[in-house]
C-alpha positions as CSV (number, residue, x, y, z in Angstrom):
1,X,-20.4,5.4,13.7
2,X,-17.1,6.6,11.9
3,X,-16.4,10.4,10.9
4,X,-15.9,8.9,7.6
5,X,-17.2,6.1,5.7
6,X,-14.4,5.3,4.0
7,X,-10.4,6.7,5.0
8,X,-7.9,6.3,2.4
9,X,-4.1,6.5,3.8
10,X,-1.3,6.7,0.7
11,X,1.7,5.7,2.1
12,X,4.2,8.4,1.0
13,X,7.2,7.3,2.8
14,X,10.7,8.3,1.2
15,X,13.3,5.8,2.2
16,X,17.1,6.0,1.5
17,X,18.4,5.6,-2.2
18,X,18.3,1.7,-2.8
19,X,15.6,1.2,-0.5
20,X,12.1,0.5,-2.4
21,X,9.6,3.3,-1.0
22,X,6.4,4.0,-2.3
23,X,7.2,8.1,-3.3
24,X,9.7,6.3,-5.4
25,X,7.0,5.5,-7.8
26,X,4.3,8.7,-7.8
27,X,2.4,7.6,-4.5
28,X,2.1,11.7,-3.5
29,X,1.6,12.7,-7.0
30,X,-1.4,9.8,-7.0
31,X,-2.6,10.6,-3.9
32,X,-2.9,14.4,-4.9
33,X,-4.6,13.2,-7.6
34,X,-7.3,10.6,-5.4
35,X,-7.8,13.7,-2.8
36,X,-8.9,16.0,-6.0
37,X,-10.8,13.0,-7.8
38,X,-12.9,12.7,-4.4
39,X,-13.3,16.6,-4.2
40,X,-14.7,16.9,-7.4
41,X,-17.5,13.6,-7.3
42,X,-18.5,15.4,-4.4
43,X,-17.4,12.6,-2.2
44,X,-14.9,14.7,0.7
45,X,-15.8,15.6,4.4
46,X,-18.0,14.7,7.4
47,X,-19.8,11.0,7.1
48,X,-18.1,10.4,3.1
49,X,-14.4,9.8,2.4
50,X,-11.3,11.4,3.7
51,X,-7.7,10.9,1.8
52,X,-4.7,11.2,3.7
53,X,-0.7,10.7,3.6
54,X,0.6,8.5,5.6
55,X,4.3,8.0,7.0
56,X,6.0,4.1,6.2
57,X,3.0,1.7,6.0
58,X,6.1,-0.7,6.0
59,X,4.7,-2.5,2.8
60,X,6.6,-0.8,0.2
61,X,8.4,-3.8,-1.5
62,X,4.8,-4.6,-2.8
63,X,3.9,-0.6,-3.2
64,X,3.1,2.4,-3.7
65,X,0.1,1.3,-1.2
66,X,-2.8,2.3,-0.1
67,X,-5.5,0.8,2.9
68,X,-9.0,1.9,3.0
69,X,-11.0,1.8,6.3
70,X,-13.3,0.6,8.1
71,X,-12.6,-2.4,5.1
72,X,-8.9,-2.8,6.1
73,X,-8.1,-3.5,2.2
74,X,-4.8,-3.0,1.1
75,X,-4.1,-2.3,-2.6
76,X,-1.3,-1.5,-4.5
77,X,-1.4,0.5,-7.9
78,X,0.0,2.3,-10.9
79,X,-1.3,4.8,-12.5
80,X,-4.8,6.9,-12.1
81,X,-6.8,4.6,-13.8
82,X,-5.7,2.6,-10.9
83,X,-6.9,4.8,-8.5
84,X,-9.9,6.3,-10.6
85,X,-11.2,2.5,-10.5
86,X,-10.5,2.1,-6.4
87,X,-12.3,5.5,-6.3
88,X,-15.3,3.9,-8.8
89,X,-15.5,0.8,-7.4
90,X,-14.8,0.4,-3.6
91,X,-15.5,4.3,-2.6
92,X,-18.6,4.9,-4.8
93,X,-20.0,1.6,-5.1
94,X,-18.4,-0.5,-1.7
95,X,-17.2,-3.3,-4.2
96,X,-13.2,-4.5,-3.8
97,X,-11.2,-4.0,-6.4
98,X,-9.5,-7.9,-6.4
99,X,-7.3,-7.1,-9.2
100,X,-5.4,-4.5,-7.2
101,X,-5.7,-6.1,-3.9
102,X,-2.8,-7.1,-1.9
């Protein structure tokens, strides 16, 4: 059995200027955001869901990006309605969020 059921990794790489990174577009803002989100469902630490940065996923050109485990789903999104439904759906309720899935 995992530590977690479900870790979160925000790829928060910061490439040179020209270079499409995800920090270029709020990924360690949003991810700040997902870590307090989970926090305050009550849904952070042993056997629930762990957020964490991550260094160069190397999928930034279709970014910012996240992948869940154990799933291995990859999303992309925008905003934090983005991440509030990833959170809602796939976190909470174990149901991919196809819309946002890469």
């Amino acid at each position: 059995m995992s530590y977690y059921t479900h870790h979160v990794f925000f790829c928060c790489n910061q490439r040179k200027p020209g270079e499409a990174c995800c920090n270029d577009r709020g990924a360690a803002e949003l991810r700040n955001y997902a870590k307090d989100r989970v926090k305050a469902l009550g849904l952070n630490g042993k056997g629930k869901v762990r957020i964490n940065t991550a260094g160069c996923l190397d999928r930034c050109e279709e970014g910012p990006v996240i992948v869940v485990y154990p799933e291995e789903v990859w999303y992309t999104y925008v905003d934090q309605a983005d991440v509030d439904e990833i959170v809602e759906e796939h976190l909470v309720h174990g149901r991919i969020v196809e819309r946002l899935r890469i």
